[in-house]
C-alpha positions as CSV (number, residue, x, y, z in Angstrom):
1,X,113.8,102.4,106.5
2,X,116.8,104.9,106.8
3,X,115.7,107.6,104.9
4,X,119.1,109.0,104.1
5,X,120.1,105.6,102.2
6,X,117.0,105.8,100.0
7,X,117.1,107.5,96.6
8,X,114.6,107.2,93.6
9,X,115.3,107.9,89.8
10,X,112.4,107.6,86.8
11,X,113.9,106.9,83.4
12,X,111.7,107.7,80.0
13,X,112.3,106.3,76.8
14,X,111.9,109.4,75.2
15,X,113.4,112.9,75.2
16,X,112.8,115.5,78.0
17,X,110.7,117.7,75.4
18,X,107.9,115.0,75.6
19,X,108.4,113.9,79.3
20,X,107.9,117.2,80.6
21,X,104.2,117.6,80.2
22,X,103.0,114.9,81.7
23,X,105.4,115.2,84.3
24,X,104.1,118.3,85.2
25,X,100.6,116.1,86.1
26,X,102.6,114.3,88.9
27,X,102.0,117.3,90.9
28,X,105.7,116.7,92.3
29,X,108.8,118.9,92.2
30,X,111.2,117.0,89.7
31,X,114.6,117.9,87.9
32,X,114.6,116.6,84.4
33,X,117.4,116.1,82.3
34,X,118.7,114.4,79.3
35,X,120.3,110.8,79.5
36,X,121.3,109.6,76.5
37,X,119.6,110.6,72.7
38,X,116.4,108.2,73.4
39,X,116.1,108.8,77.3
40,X,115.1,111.5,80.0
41,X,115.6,110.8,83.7
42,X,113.8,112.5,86.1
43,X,114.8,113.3,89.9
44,X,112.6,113.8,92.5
45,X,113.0,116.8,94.2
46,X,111.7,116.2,97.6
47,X,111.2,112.3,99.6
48,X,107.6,111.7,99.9
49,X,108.4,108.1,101.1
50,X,109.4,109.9,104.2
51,X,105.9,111.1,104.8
52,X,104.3,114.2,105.8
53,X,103.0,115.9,108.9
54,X,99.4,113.8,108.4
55,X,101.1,110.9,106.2
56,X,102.9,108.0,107.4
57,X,105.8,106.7,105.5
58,X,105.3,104.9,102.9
59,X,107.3,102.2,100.3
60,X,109.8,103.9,98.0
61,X,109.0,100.9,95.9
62,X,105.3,101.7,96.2
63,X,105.5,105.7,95.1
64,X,108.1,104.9,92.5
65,X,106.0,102.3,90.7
66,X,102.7,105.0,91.2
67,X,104.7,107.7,89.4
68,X,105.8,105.2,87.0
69,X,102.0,103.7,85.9
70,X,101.3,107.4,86.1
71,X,103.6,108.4,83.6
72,X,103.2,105.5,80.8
73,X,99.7,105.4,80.7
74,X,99.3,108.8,79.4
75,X,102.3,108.6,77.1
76,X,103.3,106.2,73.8
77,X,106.7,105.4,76.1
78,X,107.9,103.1,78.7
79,X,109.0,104.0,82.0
80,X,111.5,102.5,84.5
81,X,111.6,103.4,88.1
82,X,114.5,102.3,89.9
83,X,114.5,102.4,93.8
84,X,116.8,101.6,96.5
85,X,116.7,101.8,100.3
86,X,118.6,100.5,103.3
87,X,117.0,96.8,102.8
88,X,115.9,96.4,99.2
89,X,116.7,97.9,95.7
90,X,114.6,97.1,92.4
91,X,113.0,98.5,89.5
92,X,109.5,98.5,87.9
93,X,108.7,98.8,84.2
94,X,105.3,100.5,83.0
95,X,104.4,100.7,79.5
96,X,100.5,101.9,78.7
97,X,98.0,99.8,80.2
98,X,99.9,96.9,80.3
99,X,100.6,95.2,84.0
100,X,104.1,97.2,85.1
101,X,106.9,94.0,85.4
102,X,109.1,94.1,88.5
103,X,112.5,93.0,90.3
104,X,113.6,93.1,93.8
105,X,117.2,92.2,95.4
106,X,118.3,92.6,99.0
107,X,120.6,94.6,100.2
108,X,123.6,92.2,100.0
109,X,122.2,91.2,96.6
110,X,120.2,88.4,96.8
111,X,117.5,87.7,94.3
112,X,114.1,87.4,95.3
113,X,112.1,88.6,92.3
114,X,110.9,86.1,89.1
115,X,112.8,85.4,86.7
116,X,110.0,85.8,84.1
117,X,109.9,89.1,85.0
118,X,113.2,89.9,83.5
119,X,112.6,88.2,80.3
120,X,109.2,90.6,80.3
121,X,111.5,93.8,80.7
122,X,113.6,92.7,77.7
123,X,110.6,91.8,75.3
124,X,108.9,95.5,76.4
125,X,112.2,97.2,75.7
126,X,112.8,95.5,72.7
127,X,116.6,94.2,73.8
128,X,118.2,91.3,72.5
129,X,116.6,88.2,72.9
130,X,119.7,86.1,73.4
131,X,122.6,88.6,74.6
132,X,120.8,90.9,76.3
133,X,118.5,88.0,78.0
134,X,121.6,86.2,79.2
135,X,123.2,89.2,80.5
136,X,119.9,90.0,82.5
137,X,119.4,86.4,83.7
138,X,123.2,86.8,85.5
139,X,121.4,89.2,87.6
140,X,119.1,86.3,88.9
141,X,121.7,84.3,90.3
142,X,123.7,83.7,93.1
143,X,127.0,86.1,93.2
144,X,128.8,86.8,96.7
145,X,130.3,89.6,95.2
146,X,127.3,92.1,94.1
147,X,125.2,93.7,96.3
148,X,121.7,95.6,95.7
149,X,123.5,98.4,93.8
150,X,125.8,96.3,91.5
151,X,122.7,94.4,90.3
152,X,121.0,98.0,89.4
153,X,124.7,98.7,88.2
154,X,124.1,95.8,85.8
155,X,120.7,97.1,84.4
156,X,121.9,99.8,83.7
157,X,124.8,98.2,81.4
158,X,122.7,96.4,79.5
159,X,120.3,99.4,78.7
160,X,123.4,101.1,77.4
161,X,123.1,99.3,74.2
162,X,119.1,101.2,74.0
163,X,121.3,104.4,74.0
164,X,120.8,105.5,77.6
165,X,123.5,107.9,79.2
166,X,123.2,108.7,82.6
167,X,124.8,111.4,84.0
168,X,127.8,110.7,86.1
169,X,126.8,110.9,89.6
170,X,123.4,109.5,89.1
171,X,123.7,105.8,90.3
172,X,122.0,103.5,92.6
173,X,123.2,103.8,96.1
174,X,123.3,107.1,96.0
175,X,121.0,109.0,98.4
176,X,118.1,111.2,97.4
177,X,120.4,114.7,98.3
178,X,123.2,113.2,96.4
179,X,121.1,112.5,93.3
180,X,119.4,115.9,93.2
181,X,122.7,118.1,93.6
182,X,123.9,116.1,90.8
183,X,121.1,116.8,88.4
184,X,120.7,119.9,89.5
185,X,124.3,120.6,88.1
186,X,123.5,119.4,84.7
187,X,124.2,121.6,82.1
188,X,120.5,121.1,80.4
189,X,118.5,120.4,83.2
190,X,114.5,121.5,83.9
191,X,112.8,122.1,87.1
192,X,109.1,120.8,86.9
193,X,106.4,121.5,89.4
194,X,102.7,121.6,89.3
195,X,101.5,125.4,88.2
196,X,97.9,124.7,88.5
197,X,94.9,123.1,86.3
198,X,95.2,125.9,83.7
199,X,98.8,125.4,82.7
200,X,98.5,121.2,82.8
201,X,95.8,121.4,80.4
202,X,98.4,124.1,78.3
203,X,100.9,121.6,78.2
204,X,98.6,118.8,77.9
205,X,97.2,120.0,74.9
206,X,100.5,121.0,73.3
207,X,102.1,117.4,73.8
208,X,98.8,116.2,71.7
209,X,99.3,118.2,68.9
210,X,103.0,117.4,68.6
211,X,102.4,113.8,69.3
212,X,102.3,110.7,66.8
213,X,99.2,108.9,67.9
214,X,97.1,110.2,65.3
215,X,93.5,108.6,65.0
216,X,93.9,108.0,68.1
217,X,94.1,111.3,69.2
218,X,90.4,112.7,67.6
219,X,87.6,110.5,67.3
220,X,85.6,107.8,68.4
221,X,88.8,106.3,69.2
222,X,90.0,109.1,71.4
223,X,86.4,109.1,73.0
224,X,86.5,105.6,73.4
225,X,89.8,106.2,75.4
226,X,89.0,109.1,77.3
227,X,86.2,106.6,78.5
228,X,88.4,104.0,79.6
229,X,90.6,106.1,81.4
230,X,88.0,108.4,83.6
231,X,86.5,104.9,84.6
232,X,90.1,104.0,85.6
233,X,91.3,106.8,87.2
234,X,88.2,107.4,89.6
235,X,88.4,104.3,91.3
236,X,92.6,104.6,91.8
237,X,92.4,107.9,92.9
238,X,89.7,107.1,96.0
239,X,91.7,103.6,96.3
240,X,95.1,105.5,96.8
241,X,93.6,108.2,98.8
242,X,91.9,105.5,101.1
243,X,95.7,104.0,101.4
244,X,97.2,107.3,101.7
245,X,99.6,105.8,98.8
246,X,100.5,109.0,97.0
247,X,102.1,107.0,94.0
248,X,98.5,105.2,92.9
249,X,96.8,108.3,94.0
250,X,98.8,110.2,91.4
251,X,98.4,107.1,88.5
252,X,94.6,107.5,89.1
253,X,94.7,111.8,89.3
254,X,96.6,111.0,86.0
255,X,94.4,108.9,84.1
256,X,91.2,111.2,85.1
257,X,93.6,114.4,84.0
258,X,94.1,112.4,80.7
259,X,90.5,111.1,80.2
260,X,89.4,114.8,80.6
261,X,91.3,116.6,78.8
262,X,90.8,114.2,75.8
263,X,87.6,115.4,75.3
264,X,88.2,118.8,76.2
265,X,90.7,118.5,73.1
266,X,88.2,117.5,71.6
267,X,85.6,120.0,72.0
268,X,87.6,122.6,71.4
269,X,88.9,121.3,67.8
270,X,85.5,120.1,66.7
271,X,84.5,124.1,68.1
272,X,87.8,125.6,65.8
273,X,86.7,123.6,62.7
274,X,83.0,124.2,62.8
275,X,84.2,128.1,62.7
């Protein structure tokens, strides 16, 4: 992989108010900023996928997809990670527990992903079942003339009738430096990074009380979901950590952070009512 041709964005169907707390949980340095009136992006800071001092490089497809089934299962909004590197580009789509859909072109363009896949990303993002369809399924087939970025290029186009905005500058191809200098210039633009246990469970419990889930946030039905999510979590957190894949490390860290502070929540309203 040439690391200085790879760049990563995360796009959230929702606006940079709610993103930000459960960003936070990814435990990485990201720049978050406004894309449109129904979408956030966010920019990773550093390049994981390069590796560490102790970690060997890993898939920007693989941490990208991770941070994206990290980010939707804890939230009421769909995320798209879009990822490119010197052979491959693609995206993935997560939305709650549901299996995250997937595309992959080469670097010159050609298709290798399914085509059901595309029609998947339209019915979760609620586009246009025959426009928006057709315009996606030109990205499926053969076209001398549009590399790996032109096919993102396309997404994109097509997700402009959802109402997202990127800012200029922010575009596949670009690399990781580029992307981050650019956000970093936005006028409204947020730097998030982990502050400790404390301050996630702050923000955590903050984006609860604003949130519309409502029975679903106290309850048997909360319990019942603060269940299901510690006995996700646990086993994709020693999975990912076995791996050394930091993405589905995170998505598991994520669901147990969740899972627990549900019923912390919990407690500590069933503690304010019963004074």
């Amino acid at each position: 992989m040439n690391a200085t041709s790879t760049g990563a964005l995360l796009l959230c169907r929702a606006d940079p108010e709610s993103v930000r707390p459960l960003a936070h949980l990814l435990r990485e340095q990201m720049l978050l900023a406004r894309a449109g009136e129904e979408w956030s992006v966010l920019v990773p800071e550093g390049k994981p996928w390069n590796g560490g001092a102790e970690q060997d490089p890993e898939p920007v497809d693989r941490i990208l997809g991770g941070w994206a089934t990290a980010l939707a299962v804890g939230s009421t909004w769909p995320v798209l990670a879009l990822w490119w590197d010197a052979d491959r580009a693609g995206f993935t789509l997560a939305a709650g527990f549901r299996r995250p859909v997937g595309y992959i072109w080469l670097t010159d363009g050609t298709p290798v992903g399914e085509d059901e896949a595309l029609r998947t990303f339209a019915v979760r993002l609620g586009l246009d079942p025959v426009l928006d369809v057709q315009a996606l399924e030109e990205l499926t087939r053969p076209d001398p003339d549009a590399d790996a970025d032109a096919r993102l290029r396309g997404l994109l186009a097509v997700l402009t009738r959802t109402g997202l905005t990127l800012p200029t500058g922010l575009s596949p191809g670009e690399s990781a430096d580029r992307l981050r200098s650019v956000a970093a210039a936005q006028r409204e633009v947020d730097r998030v990074e982990w502050a400790g246990w404390r301050d996630a469970v702050r923000v955590e419990l903050d984006a609860v009380e604003s949130s519309r889930i409502g029975p679903w946030v106290r309850g048997p039905r909360a319990r019942a979901v603060a269940a299901a999510q510690l006995a996700a979590g646990l086993p994709l957190l020693l999975w990912g950590a076995r791996r050394r894949s930091g993405g589905w490390a995170a998505a598991g860290a994520v669901l147990l952070a969740q899972g627990v502070l549900r019923l912390v929540y919990e407690r500590a309203r069933a503690g304010a009512d019963a004074s």
